[in-house]
C-alpha positions as CSV (number, residue, x, y, z in Angstrom):
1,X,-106.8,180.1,-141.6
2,X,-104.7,177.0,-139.9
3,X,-101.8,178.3,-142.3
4,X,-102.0,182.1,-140.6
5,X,-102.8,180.7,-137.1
6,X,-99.5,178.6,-137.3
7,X,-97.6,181.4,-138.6
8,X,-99.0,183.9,-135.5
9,X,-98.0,181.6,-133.3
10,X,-94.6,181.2,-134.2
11,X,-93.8,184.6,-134.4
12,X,-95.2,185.2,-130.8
13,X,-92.5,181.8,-129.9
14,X,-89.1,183.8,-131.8
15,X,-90.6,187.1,-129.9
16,X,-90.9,185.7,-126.7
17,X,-87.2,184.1,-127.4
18,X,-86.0,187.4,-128.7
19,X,-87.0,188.9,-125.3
20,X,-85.4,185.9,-122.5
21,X,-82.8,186.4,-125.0
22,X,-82.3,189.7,-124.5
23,X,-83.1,190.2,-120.9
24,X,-80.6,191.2,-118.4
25,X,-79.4,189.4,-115.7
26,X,-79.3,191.8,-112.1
27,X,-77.1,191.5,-109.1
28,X,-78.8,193.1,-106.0
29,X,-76.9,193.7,-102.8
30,X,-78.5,194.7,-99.0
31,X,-76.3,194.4,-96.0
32,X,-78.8,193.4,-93.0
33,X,-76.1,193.8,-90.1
34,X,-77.0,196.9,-88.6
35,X,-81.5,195.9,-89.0
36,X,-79.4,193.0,-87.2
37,X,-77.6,194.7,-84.5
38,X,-81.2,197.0,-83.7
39,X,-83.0,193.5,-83.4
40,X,-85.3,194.4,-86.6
41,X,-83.9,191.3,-87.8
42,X,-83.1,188.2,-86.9
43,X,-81.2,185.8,-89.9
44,X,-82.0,182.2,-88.5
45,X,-86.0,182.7,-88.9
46,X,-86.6,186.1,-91.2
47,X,-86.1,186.8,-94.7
48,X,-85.3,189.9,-97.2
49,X,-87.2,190.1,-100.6
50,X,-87.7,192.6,-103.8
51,X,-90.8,194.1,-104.7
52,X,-90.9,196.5,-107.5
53,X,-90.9,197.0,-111.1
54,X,-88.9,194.2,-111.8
55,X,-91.7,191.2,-110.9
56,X,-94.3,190.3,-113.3
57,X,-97.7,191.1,-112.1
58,X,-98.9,191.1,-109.8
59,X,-96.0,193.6,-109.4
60,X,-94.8,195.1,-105.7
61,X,-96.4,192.2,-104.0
62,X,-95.7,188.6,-103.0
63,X,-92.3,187.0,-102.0
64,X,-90.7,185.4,-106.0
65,X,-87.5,187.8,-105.7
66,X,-85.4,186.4,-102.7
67,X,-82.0,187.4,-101.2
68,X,-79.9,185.3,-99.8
69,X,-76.8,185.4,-97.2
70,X,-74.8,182.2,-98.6
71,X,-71.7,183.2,-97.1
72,X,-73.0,184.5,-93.6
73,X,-71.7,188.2,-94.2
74,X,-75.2,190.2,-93.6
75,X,-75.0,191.1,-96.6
76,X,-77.9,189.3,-98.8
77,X,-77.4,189.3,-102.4
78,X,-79.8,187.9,-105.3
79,X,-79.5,188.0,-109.4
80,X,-82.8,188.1,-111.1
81,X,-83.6,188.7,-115.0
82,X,-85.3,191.8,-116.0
83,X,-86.7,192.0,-119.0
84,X,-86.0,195.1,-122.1
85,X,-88.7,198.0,-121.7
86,X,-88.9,201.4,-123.6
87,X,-86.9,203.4,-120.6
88,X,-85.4,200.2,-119.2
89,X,-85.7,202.3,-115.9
90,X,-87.1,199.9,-113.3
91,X,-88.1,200.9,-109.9
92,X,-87.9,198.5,-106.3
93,X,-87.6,198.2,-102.8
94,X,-86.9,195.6,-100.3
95,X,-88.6,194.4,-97.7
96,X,-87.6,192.3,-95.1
97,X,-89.9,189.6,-93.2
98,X,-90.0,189.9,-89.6
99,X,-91.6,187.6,-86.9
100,X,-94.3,187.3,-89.9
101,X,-94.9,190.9,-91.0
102,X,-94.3,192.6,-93.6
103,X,-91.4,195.5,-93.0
104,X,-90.8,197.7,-96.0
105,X,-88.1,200.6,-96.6
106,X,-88.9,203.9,-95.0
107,X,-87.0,205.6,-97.8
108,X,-89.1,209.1,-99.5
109,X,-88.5,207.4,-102.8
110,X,-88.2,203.9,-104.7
111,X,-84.7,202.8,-105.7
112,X,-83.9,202.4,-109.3
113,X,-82.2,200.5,-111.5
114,X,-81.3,201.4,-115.3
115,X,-80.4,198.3,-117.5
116,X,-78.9,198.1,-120.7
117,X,-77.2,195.3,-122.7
118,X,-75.1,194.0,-120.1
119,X,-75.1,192.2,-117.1
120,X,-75.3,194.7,-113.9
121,X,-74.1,194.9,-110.2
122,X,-76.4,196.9,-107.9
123,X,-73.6,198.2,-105.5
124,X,-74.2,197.3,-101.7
125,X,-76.9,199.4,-99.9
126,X,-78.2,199.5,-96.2
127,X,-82.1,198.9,-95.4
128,X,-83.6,202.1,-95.1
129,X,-80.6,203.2,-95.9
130,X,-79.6,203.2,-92.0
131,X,-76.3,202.3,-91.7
132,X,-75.4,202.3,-88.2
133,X,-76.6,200.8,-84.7
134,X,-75.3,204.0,-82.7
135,X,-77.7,205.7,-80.6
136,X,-78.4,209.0,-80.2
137,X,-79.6,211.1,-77.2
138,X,-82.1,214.4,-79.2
139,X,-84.4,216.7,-77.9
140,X,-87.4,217.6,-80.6
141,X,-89.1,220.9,-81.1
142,X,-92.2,220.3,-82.4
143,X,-94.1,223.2,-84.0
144,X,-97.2,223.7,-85.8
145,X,-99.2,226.7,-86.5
146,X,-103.0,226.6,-86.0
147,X,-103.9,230.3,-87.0
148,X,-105.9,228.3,-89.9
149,X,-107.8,225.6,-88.1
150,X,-108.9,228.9,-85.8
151,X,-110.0,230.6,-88.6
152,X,-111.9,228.0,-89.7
153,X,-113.8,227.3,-86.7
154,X,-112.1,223.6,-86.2
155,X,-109.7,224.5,-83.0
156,X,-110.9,226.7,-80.4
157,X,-107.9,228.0,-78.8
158,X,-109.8,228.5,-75.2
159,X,-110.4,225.2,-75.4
160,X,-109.0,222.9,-77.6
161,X,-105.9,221.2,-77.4
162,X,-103.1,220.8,-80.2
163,X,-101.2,217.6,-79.0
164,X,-98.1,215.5,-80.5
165,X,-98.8,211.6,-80.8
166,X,-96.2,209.6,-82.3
167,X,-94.1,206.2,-82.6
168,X,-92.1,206.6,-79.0
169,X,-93.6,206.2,-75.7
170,X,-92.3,209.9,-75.2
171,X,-94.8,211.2,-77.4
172,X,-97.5,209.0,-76.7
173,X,-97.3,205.6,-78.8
174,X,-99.8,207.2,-81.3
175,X,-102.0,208.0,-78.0
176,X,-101.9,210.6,-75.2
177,X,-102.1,214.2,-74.7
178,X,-98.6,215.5,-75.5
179,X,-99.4,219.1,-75.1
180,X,-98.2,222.0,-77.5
181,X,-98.3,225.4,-75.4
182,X,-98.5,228.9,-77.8
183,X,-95.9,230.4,-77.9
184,X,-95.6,234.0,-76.6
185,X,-95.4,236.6,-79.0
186,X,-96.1,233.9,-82.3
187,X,-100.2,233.9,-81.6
188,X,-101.5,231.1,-83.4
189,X,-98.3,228.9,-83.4
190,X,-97.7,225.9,-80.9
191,X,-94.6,224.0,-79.7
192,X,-93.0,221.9,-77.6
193,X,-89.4,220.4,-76.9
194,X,-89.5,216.6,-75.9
195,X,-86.4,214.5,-75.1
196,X,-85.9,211.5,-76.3
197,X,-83.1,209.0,-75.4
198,X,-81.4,206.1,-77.0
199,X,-83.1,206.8,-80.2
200,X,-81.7,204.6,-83.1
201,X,-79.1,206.9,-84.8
202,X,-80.3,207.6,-89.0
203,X,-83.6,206.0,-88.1
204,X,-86.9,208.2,-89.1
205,X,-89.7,208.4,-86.0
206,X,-92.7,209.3,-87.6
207,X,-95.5,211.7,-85.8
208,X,-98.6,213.2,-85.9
209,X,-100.4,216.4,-85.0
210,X,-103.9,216.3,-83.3
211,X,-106.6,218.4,-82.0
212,X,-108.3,216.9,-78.5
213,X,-111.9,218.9,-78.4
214,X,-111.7,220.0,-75.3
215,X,-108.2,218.6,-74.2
216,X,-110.1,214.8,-74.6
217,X,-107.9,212.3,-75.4
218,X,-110.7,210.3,-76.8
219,X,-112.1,213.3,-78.8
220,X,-109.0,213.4,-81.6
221,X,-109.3,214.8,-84.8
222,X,-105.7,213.9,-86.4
223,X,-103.6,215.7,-89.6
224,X,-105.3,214.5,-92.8
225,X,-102.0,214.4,-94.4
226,X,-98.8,211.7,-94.4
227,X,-97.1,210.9,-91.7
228,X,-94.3,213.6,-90.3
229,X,-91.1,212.3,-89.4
230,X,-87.6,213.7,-87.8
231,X,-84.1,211.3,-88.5
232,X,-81.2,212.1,-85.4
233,X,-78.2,211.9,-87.3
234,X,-75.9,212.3,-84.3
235,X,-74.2,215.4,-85.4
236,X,-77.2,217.4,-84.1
237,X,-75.7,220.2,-82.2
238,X,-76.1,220.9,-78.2
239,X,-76.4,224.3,-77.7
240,X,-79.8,224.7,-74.8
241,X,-79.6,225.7,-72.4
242,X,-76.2,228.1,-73.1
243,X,-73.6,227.4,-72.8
244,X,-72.6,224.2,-72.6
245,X,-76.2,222.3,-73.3
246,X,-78.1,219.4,-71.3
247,X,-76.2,216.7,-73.2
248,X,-78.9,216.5,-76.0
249,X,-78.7,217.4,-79.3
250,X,-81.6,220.2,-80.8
251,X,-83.5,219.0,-83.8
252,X,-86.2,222.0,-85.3
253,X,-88.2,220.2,-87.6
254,X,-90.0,223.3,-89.8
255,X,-92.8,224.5,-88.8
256,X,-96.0,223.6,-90.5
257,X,-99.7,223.9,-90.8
258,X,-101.9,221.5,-89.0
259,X,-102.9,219.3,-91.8
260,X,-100.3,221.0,-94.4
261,X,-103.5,223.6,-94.7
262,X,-102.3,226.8,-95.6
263,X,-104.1,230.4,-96.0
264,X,-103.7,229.6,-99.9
265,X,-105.9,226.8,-99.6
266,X,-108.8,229.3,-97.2
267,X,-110.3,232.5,-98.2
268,X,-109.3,234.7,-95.7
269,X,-111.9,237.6,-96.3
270,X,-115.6,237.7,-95.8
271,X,-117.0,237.0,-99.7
272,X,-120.0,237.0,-101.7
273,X,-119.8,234.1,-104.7
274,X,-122.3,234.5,-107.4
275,X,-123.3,231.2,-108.8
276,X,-124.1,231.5,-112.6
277,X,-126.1,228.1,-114.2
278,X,-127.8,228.3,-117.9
279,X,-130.5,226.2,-117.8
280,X,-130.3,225.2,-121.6
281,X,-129.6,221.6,-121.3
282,X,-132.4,221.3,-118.5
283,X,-135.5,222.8,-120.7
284,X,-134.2,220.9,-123.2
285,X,-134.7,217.3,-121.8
286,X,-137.8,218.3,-120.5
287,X,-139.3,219.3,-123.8
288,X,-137.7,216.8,-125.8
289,X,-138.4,213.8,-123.4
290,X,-141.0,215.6,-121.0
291,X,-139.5,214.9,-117.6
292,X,-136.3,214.5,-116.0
293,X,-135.6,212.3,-112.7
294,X,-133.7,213.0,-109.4
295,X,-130.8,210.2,-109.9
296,X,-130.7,209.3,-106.3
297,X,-134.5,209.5,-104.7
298,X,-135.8,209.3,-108.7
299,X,-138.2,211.9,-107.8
300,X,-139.3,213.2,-110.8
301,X,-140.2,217.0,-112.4
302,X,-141.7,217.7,-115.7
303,X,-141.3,221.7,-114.9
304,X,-139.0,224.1,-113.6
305,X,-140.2,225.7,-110.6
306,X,-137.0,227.0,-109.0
307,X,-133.1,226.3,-108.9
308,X,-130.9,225.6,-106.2
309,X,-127.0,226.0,-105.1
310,X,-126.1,222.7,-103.0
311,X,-122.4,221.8,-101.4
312,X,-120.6,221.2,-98.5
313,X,-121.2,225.1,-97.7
314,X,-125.0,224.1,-96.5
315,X,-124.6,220.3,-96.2
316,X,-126.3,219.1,-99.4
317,X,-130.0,220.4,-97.9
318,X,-131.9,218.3,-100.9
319,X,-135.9,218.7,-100.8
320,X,-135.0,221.2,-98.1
321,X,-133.5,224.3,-99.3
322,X,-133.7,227.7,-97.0
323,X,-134.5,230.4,-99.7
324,X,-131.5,232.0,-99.5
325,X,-129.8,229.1,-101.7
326,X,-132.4,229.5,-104.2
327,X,-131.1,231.3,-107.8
328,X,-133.6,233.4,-110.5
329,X,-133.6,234.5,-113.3
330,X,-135.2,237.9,-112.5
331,X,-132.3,240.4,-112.6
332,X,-132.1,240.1,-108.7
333,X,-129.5,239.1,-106.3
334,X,-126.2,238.5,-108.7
335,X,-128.3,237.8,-111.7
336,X,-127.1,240.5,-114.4
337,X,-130.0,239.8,-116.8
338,X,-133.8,238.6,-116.6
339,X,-134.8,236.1,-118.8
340,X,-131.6,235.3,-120.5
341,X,-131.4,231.5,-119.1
342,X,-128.6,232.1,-116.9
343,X,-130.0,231.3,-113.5
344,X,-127.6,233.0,-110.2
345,X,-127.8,233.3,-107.0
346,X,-125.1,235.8,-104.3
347,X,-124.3,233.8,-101.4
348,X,-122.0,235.0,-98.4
349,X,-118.8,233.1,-97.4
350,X,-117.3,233.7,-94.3
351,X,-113.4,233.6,-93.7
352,X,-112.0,230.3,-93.3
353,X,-114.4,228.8,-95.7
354,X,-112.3,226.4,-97.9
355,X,-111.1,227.9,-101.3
356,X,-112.2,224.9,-103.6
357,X,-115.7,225.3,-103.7
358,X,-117.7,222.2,-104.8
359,X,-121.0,221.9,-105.6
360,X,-123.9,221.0,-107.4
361,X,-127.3,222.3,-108.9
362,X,-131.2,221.2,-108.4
363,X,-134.4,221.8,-109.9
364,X,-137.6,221.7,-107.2
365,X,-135.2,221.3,-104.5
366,X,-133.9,217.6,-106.2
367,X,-130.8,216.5,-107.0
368,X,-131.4,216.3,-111.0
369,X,-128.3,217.9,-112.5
370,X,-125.5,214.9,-112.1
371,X,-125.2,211.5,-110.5
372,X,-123.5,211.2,-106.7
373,X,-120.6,212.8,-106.1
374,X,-120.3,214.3,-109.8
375,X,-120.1,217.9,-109.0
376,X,-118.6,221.5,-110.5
377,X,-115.6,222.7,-108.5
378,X,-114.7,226.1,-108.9
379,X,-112.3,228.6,-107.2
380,X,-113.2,231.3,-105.0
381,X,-111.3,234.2,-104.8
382,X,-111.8,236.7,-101.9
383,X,-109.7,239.4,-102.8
384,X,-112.7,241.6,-103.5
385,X,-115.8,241.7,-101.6
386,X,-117.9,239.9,-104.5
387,X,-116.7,237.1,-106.8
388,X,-119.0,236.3,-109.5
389,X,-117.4,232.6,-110.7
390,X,-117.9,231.5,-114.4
391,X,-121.0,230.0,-115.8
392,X,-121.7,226.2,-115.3
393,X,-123.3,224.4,-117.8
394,X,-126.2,222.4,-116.2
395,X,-125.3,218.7,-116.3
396,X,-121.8,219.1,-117.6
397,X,-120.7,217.4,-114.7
398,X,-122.1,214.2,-116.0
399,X,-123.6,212.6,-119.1
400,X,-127.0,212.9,-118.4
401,X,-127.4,215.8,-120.7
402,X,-124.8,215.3,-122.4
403,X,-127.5,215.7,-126.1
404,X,-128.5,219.1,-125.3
405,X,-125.4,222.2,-125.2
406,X,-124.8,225.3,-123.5
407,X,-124.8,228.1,-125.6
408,X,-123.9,231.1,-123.5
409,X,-120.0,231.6,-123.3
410,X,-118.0,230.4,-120.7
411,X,-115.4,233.0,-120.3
412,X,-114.8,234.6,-117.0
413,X,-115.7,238.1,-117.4
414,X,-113.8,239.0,-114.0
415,X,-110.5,239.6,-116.9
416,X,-109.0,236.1,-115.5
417,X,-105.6,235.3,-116.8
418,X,-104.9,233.0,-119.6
419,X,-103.2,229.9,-118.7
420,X,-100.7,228.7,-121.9
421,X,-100.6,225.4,-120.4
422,X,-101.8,221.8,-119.4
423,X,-99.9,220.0,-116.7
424,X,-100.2,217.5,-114.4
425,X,-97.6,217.4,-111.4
426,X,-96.4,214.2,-109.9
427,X,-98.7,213.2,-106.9
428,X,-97.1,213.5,-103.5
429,X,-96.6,212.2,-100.9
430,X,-95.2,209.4,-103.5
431,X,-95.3,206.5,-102.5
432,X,-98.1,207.3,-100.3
433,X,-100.4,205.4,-98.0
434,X,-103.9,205.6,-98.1
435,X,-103.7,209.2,-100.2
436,X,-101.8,211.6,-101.8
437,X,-102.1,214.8,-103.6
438,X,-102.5,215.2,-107.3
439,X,-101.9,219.0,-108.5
440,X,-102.5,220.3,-111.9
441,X,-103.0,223.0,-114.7
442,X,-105.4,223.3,-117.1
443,X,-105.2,226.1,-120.1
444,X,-108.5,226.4,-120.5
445,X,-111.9,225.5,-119.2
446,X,-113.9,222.0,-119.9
447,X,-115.0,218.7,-118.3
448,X,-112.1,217.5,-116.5
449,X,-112.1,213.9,-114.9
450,X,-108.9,211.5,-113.1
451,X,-109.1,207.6,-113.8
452,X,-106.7,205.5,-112.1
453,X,-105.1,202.4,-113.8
454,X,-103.5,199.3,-112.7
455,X,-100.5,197.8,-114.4
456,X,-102.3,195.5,-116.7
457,X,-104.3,198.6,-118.0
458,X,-107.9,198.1,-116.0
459,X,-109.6,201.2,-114.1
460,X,-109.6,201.0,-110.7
461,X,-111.1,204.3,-109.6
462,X,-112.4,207.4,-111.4
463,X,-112.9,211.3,-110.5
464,X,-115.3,213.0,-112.5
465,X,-114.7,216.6,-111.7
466,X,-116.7,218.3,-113.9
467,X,-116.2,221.7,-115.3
468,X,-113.2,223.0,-114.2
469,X,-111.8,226.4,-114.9
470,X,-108.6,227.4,-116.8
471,X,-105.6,227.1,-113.8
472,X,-103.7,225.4,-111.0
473,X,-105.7,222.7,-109.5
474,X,-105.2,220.6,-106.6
475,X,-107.2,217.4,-105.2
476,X,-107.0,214.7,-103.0
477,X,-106.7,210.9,-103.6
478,X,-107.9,208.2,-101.8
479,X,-106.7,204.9,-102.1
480,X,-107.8,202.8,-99.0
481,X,-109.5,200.7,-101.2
482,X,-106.7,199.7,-103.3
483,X,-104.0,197.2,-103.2
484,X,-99.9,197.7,-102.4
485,X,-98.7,198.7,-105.9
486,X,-98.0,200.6,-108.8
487,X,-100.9,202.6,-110.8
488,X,-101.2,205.3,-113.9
489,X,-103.3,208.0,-113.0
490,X,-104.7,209.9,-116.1
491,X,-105.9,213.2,-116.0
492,X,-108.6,214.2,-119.2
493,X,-109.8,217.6,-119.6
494,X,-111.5,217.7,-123.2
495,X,-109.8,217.0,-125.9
496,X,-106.1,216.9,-123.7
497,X,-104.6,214.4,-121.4
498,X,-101.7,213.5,-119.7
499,X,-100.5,210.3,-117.4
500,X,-98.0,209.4,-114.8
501,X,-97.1,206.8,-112.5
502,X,-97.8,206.6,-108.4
503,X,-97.0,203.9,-106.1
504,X,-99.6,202.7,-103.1
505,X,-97.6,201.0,-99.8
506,X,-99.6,199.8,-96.9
């Protein structure tokens, strides 16, 4: 035993010689003069660093991969060693420390560095890649259209106000009631041209749009989704008003959906959805154990006296349903066949009810199908005046009946196509701070869940999203409660799965 101890621990000595051997040496190169000249930095009290791929854990965090300016140049270099990996494709930033915070690079994407068997020079780059201190004099047109928020009952254009708050005093400071008029003969669409002077030239100003209930500043419901942003380049023409301009160059960001919510992601049509459950698993645990137990109140039932339909639609109404959420198994309202254990229910849905319909089943009005937030998620499509959606499994959603099957099929007998494929996209925005969106395609239907990983491999957060249908998919992720850095996230629907990287900035 010694003998074989001895001999494991030399081996992991030469390996861990093999790679210092073999690990190569980085040059990396920022030139801080123009952070300098726009007073972001100051050289006699702040500080530049690397965070990225290239630290050992905890990676994009802490302050081991310092740049220096020896020469007094502004421009701070650093050579670090960077050990051999599978792709040898590492990815970094930098970050500079000012007046004690923080200050990373506003940049859509990580830089990157490849390394092989020889030593490399990254060639000289700008922060942020802003590499002058010019100014610039713009005006903005901001636009947004709102025809989806009205639809949806969440802006009331009588009323409401759709305001721009951003990072200039112009539009607010993140505050204020920068008002958006509609614009005449585009109904639902909002804008507003706002001059701006002096802005940094190459420098992003982020923005946001919000709805003030009742034109209240204090009553704000903001975008859900990233930060928008607009970069003057100086080169922006001046053509308003003809023709010779005001002396400020036009910048038209695209116009967009409050919230990046789109028709596609609404039905637009008045709908009845047909929820299908078989009940199989259910009967079974109560004949085989004699009761089952509401996971969350642990209530408990030892017969079936009725089935409910519960989601965000009616606000999760356990213990009390109104009857019109109630399914049978009687041949009546959306059920095809009496008796055949496949409990349904036709429930109307308005237009501007969101497309991604989740929800969850209960027996006597409790919630006894899945634990908390472990729901189905279907999709409803309005383009006739009934959709009958696919038949859940009860409890698939969990493992809580996970000894007792289904056995009716779960094809869609609405003639749905067949997907060939199973993808998962790259989340975006990427990096992205607190969430993102993850999109994805699934060839067939089964249990599908999301875990996300740190870098050393340990779960830090998991979606169970139950039975999901054959299709493109898309959800959002959350991760306020994480830490700065870079995770796996792992997407499993039955017997498939497939993984890819995300970074978190804050």
């Amino acid at each position: 035993m010694l003998k074989a101890k001895s001999l494991a621990l030399l081996l992991a000595i030469v390996a861990i010689g093999i790679a210092q051997a073999s690990a190569t040496q980085v040059t990396y190169q920022i030139n801080m003069t123009v952070q300098t000249a726009l007073g972001n930095f100051t050289a006699a009290t702040d500080s530049v660093f690397i965070r990225g791929e290239i630290q050992a854990d905890p990676q994009w965090a802490g302050y081991t991969h310092r740049v220096l300016d020896g020469d007094g140049d502004g421009i701070y270099t650093g050579t670090f060693d960077v050990a051999p990996r599978p792709d040898n494709s590492y990815e970094y930033k930098f970050v500079l420390v000012h007046n004690g915070a923080d200050v990373w690079e506003t940049l859509p994407a990580n830089r990157e560095v490849v390394v092989g068997d020889a030593a490399i020079t990254q060639p000289v780059v700008f922060f942020s890649d802003i590499s002058s201190a010019a100014s610039v004099d713009v005006e903005v047109n901001f636009r947004v259209n709102m025809t989806v928020q009205d639809l949806s009952g969440t802006f009331d254009p009588a009323s409401d106000w759709i305001v721009v708050r951003g990072n200039h005093a112009n539009i607010g400071s993140w505050g204020g009631a920068t008002q958006l008029i509609e614009e005449t003969g585009n109904p639902g669409i909002y804008s507003l041209r706002v001059q701006f002077d002096d802005l940094p030239q190459n420098t992003p100003l982020e923005y946001k749009f919000v709805i003030l209930d009742g034109g209240d500043p204090n009553a704000a419901s903001w975008e859900s989704s990233a930060n928008r942003s607009f970069t003057p380049t100086g080169t922006e023409p001046d053509l308003l008003p003809p023709p010779n301009g005001n002396g400020y160059g036009e910048i038209n960001p695209e116009l967009v959906f409050f919230a990046n919510i789109t028709p596609d992601d609404i039905i637009t049509n008045d709908v009845n959805v047909i929820f299908q459950v078989e009940d199989t698993p259910l009967n079974g645990r109560i004949a085989d154990e004699g009761y089952v137990y509401d996971v969350q109140t642990n209530d408990t039932i030892y017969t079936i006296e009725s089935i409910q339909a519960a989601g965000f639609f009616n606000n999760w109404p356990w213990g009390n349903f109104a009857p019109e959420y109630t399914l049978n198994d009687a041949g009546t309202n959306g059920d095809l066949t009496a008796g055949d254990h496949i409990w349904s229910v036709s429930i109307p849905f308005a237009a501007g009810a969101p497309r991604a319909l989740i929800y969850k089943y209960g027996a006597n009005q409790l919630d006894v199908e899945a634990g908390f937030a472990l729901n189905h998620q279907q999709t409803i499509d309005d383009s006739q005046a009934s959709f009958r959606m696919s038949i859940d499994c009860w409890g698939s959603p969990d493992t809580l009946y996970q000894h007792w099957a289904c056995t009716t099929s779960d094809v869609n007998d609405d003639g749905a196509p067949i997907i060939s494929e199973f993808a998962l996209e790259q989340n975006y925005p990427n990096p992205f701070n607190p969430t993102t969106t993850i999109s994805f395609t699934l060839n067939q239907a089964n249990l599908t869940s999301l875990n996300v990983f740190d870098v050393l491999g340990r779960t830090v957060a998991t979606m169970n999203m139950g039975r999901m249908e054959a299709g493109r998919h898309t959800i959002s992720f959350d991760g306020s409660n994480m830490s700065s850095g870079v995770y796996f996230y792992q997407l499993e629907s039955g017997a498939v799965n497939a993984t890819r990287k995300m970074l978190l900035l804050k």
